[in-house]
C-alpha positions in Angstrom: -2.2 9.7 -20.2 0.8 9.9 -18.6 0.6 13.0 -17.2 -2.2 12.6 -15.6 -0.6 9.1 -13.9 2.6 11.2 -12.6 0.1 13.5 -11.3 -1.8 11.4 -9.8 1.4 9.3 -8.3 2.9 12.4 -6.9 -0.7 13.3 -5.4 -0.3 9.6 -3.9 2.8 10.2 -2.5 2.6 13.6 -0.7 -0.9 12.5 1.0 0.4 9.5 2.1 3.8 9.5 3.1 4.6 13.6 3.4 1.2 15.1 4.6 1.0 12.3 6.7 4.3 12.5 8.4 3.8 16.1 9.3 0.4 15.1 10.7 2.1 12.4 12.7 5.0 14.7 14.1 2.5 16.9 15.0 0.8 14.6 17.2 3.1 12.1 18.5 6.5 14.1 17.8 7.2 10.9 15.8 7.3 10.5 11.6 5.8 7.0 12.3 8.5 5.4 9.6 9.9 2.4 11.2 11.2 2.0 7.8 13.1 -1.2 6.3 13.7 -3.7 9.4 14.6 -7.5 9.5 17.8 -9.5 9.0 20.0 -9.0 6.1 18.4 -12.2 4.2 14.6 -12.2 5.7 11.2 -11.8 4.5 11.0 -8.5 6.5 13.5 -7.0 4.7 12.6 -8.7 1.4 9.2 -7.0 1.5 10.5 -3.7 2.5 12.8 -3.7 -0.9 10.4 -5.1 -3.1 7.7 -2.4 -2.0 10.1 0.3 -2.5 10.9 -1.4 -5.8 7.6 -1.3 -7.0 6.9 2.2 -6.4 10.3 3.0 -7.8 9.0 1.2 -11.2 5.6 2.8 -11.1 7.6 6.4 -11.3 10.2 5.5 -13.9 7.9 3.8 -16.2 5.9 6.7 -16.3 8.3 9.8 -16.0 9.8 7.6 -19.0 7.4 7.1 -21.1 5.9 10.9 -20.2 9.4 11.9 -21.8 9.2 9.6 -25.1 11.8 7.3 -24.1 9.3 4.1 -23.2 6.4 3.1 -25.5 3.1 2.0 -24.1 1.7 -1.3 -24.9 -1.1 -0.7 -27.7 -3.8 -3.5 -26.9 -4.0 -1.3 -23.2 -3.4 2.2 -24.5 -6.8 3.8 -24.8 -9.1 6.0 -23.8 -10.8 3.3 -21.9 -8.1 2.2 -20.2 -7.0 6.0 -19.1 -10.6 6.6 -17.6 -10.5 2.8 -15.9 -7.1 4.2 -14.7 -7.8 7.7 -13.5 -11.2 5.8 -11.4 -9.2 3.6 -9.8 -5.7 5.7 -8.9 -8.4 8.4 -7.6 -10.4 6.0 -5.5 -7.3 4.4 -4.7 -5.8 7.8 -2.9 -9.1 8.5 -1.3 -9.4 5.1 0.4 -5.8 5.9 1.2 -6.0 8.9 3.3 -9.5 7.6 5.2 -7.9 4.7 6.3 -4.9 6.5 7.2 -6.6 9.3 9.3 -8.8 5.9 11.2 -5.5 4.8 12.2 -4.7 8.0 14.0 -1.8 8.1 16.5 -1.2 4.2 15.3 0.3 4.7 11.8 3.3 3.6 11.1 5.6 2.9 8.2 7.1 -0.4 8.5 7.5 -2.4 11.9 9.1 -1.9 15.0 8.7 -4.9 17.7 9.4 -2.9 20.4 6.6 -0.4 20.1 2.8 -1.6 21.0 0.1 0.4 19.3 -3.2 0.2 19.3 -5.4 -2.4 17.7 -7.7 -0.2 15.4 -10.7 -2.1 14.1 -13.2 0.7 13.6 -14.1 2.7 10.7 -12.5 1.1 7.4 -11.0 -1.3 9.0 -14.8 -2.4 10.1 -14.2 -4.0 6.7 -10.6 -5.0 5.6 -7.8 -5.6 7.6 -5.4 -3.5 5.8 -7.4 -1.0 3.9 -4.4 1.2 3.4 -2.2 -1.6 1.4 -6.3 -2.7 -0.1 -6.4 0.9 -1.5 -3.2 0.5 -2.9 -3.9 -2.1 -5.4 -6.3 -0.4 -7.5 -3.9 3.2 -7.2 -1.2 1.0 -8.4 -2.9 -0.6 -11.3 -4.5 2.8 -12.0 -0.9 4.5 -12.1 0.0 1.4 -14.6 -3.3 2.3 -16.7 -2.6 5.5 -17.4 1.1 4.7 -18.5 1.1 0.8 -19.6 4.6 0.0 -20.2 6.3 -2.8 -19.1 7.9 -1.1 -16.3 5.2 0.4 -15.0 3.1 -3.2 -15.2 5.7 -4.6 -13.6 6.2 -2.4 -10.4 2.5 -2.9 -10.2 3.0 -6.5 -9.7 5.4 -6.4 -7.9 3.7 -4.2 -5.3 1.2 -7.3 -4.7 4.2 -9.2 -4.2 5.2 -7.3 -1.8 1.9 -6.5 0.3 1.5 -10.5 0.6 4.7 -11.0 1.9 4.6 -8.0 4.5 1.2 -8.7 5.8 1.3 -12.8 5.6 5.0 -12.8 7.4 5.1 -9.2 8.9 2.5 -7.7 10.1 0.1 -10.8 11.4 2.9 -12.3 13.4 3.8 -9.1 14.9 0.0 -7.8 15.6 -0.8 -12.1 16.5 2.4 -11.4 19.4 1.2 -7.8 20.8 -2.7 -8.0 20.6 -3.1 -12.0 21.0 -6.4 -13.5 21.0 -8.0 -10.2 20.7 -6.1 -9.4 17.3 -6.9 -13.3 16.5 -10.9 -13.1 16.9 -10.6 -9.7 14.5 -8.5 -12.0 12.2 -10.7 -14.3 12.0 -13.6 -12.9 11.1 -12.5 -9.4 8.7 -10.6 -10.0 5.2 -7.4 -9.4 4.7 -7.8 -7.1 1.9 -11.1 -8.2 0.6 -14.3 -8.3 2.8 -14.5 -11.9 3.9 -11.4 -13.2 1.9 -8.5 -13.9 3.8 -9.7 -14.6 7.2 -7.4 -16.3 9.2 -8.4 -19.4 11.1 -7.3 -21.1 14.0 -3.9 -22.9 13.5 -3.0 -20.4 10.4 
C-alpha cells in the first residue's frame, strides 16, 4: 500500500509543518522553526540531522518502492500489516495536530535558548510530555507498514533515535534551565512519551 503511505506522509507533513507554520505566522508573525542549532559536533545538532534523516528515509523508501524500484519485505507485506499501518499513521497525524494546536503560541521547531515560552501542561500534555514526538512513533511505523522496505524500516528507527536524543539532551535541559522547579515537578510526575514511563527524578 504504498500509495496510501505517501499519502498519508504528505498529509503528515502539510498538517504539521506547513499548515502549522502559516497558523503560527498568523499569530506570532513567527514560523516557529528554530531549525537545526548546536555546535558543529553536538548532540543538538546530531539530533537535528538524524530526525531529518529519518523522515528523508520514510519518503524515499516509499516514493521508491511506489515506483517499482524497492521491494517490500514479504513476511510484513500484507493486508494486515497495511490496515495495522493505515490505524496507526492516521492516529499518529491526529494526535499530531491536537497536541500541536494545545501548544498554541509555544510551538516551535527545534530550540532556540534565547527565547522563553511557555510551559504548557494542559490538554495532551495532561498525559505525555511530548505528545507531538509520542504521535510520531506510531505515524512513523505506520508509514513503514504500508511500504516495508528496508529503507523505510530504517528511517523509522532512526526517528526513535533521534527523539531520544533531542528530548533526553535537548529539550529537558533547556525547559530544566527556563522553567526550573516548576518544569521539574511536571517532570517528575508525567511520562516522557508514555503515561508514567520516563518520569524524571530528582538528580536525573
Amino acid at each position: 500500500m504504498p500509495a496510501l503511505g505517501l499519502t498519508l506522509l504528505l498529509i503528515y507533513g502539510l498538517l504539521a509543518v506547513g499548515v502549522r507554520m502559516v497558523v503560527q505566522i498568523h499569530r506570532t508573525g513567527s514560523t516557529g522553526f528554530a531549525g537545526v542549532r548546536g555546535e558543529p559536533v553536538s548532540v543538538e545538532r546530531l539530533a537535528g540531522v538524524l530526525l531529518a534523516v529519518a523522515v528523508l528515509l520514510c519518503l524515499a523508501g516509499t516514493t521508491l518502492e511506489l515506483a517499482g524500484v524497492l521491494g517490500s519485505i514479504s513476511v510484513l507485506d500484507g493486508d494486515l500489516a497495511g490496515i495495522l499501518g493505515a490505524a496507526l499513521a492516521s492516529l499518529g497525524i491526529a494526535i499530531t495536530a491536537i497536541a500541536q494546536f494545545a501548544m498554541g503560541d509555544a510551538w516551535r521547531v527545534g530550540v532556540d535558548p534565547s527565547e522563553r515560552t511557555e510551559l504548557v501542561m494542559n490538554g495532551p500534555f495532561t498525559f505525555v510530555r511530548n505528545p507531538i514526538y509520542a504521535a510520531m512513533i506510531p505515524a512513523f511505523g505506520g508509514f513503514a507498514l504500508l511500504s516495508p522496505n528496508v529503507v523505510t524500516i530504517a528511517g523509522a528507527l532512526l526517528l526513535l533515535v533521534a527523539l531520544q536524543l533531542q528530548t533526553r539532551f535537548v529539550e529537558e535541559p533547556y525547559l530544566l534551565a527556563v522553567h526550573g522547579g516548576r518544569y521539574a515537578g511536571y517532570a517528575a510526575r508525567v511520562g516522557r512519551f508514555l503515561p508514567g514511563i520516563g518520569c524524571l527524578r530528582t538528580g536525573s
